[in-house]
NULUM-567952 format. One record per residue (C-alpha): x, y, z; residue number from 1. Coordinates in steps of 0.25 Angstrom, whole numbers, padded with zeros to 4 digits. Example, Ala and Ser with C-alpha at 12.3 -4.5 7.8 and 13.67 -1.06 7.14 Angstrom:
<recs>
<rec <0049,-0018,0031>,1>
<rec <0055,-0004,0029>,2>
</recs>
This chain:
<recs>
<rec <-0130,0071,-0270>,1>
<rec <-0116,0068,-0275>,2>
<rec <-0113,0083,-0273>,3>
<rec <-0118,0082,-0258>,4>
<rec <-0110,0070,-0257>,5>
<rec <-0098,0076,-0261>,6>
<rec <-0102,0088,-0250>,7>
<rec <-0101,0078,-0240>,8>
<rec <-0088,0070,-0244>,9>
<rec <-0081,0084,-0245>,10>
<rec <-0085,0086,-0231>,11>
<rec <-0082,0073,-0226>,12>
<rec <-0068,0076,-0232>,13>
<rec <-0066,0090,-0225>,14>
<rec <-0068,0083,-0211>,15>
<rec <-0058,0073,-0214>,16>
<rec <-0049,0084,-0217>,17>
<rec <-0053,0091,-0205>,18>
<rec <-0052,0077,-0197>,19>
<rec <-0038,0076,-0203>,20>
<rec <-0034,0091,-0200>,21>
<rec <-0038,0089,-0183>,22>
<rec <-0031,0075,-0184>,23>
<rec <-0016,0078,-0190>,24>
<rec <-0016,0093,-0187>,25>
<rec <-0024,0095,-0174>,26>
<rec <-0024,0083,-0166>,27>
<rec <-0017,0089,-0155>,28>
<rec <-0021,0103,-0156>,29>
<rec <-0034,0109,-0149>,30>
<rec <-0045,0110,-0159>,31>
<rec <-0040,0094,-0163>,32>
<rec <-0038,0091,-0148>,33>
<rec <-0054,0097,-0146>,34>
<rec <-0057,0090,-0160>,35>
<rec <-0056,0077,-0154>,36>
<rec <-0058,0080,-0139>,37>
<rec <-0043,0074,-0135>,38>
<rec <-0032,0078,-0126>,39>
<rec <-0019,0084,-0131>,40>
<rec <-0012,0071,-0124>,41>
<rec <-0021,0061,-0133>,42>
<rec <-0020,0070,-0145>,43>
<rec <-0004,0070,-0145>,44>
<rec <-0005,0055,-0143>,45>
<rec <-0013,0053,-0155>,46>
<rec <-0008,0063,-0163>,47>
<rec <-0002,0054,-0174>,48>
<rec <-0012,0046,-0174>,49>
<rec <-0023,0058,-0176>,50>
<rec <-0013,0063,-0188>,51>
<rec <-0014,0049,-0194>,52>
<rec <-0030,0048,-0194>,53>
<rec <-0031,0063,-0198>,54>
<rec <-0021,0058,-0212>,55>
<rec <-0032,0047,-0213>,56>
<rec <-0045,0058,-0213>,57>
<rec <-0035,0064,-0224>,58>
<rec <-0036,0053,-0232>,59>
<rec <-0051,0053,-0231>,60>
<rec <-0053,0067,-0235>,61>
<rec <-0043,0067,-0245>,62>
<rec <-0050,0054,-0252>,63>
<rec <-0064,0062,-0249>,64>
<rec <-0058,0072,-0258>,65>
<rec <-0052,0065,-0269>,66>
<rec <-0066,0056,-0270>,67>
<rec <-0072,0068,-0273>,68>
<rec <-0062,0074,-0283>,69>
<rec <-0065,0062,-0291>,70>
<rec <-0080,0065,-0295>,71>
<rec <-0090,0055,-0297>,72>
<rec <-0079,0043,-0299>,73>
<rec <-0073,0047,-0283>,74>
<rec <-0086,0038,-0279>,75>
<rec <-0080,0027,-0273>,76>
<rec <-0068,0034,-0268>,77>
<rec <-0080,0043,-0259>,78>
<rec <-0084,0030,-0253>,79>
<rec <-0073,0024,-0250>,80>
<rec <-0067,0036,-0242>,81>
<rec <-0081,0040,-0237>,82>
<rec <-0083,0024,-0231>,83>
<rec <-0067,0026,-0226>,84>
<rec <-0072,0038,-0218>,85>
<rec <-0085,0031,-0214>,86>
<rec <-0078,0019,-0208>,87>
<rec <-0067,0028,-0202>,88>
<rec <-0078,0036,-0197>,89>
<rec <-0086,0025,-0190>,90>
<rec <-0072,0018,-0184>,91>
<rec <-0070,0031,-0178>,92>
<rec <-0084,0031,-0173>,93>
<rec <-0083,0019,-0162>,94>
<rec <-0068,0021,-0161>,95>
<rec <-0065,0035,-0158>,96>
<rec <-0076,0045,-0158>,97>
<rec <-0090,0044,-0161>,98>
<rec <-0090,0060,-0168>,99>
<rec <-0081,0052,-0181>,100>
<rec <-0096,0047,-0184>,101>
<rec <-0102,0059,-0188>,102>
<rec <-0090,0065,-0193>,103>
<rec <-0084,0054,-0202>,104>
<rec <-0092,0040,-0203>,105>
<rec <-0107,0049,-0204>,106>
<rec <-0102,0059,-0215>,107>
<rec <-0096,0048,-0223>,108>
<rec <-0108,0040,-0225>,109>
<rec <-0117,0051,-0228>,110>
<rec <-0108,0055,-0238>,111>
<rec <-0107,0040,-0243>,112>
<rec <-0122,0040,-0243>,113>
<rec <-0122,0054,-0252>,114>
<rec <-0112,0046,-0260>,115>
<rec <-0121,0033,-0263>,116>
<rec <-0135,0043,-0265>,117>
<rec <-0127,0051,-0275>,118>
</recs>
């Protein structure tokens, strides 16, 4: 179980990379434009703020990472970034878009529930 839990937390942190990648880089370019279904006008408004929440994704996936370069002792290391992601996820949920539920808050609990089966 722990090697299908780590399976899952790698992927978690490939779509945060890909989160972080569409937010700094392509925000206001069109596949980032088509991404998150926003005007050029809205995207160039927000386009720092986009950079800073993509840096944020960075974080998670680089502590996703560096959980799992640690072995068994990254445990709690896995959890902690796994429940920062869940939170984030389900903020993002009621306040921005109800997609960021099945694509952050949904993956990070299963991957806690692999993590506390294993």
């Amino acid at each position: 179980m722990i090697i299908v839990s780590n399976v899952v937390i790698s992927l978690i942190g490939l779509i945060h990379l890909y989160i972080l990648v569409l937010e700094m880089f392509l925000w206001d370019k069109p596949y980032g434009l088509r991404a998150f279904g926003q005007s050029l006008e809205k995207a160039t408004a927000s386009k720092v703020l986009a950079a800073n929440q993509g840096l944020y994704n960075g974080f998670m996936a680089a502590g996703l990472f560096w959980a799992l370069s640690l072995g068994a002792s990254g445990t709690g290391v896995k959890v902690f970034f796994l429940t920062c992601i869940l939170i984030a996820g389900v903020y993002g949920a009621i306040t921005a878009n109800k997609k960021i539920l099945f694509i952050q808050a949904i993956p990070a609990a299963i991957a806690l529930a692999l993590l506390y089966f294993s």
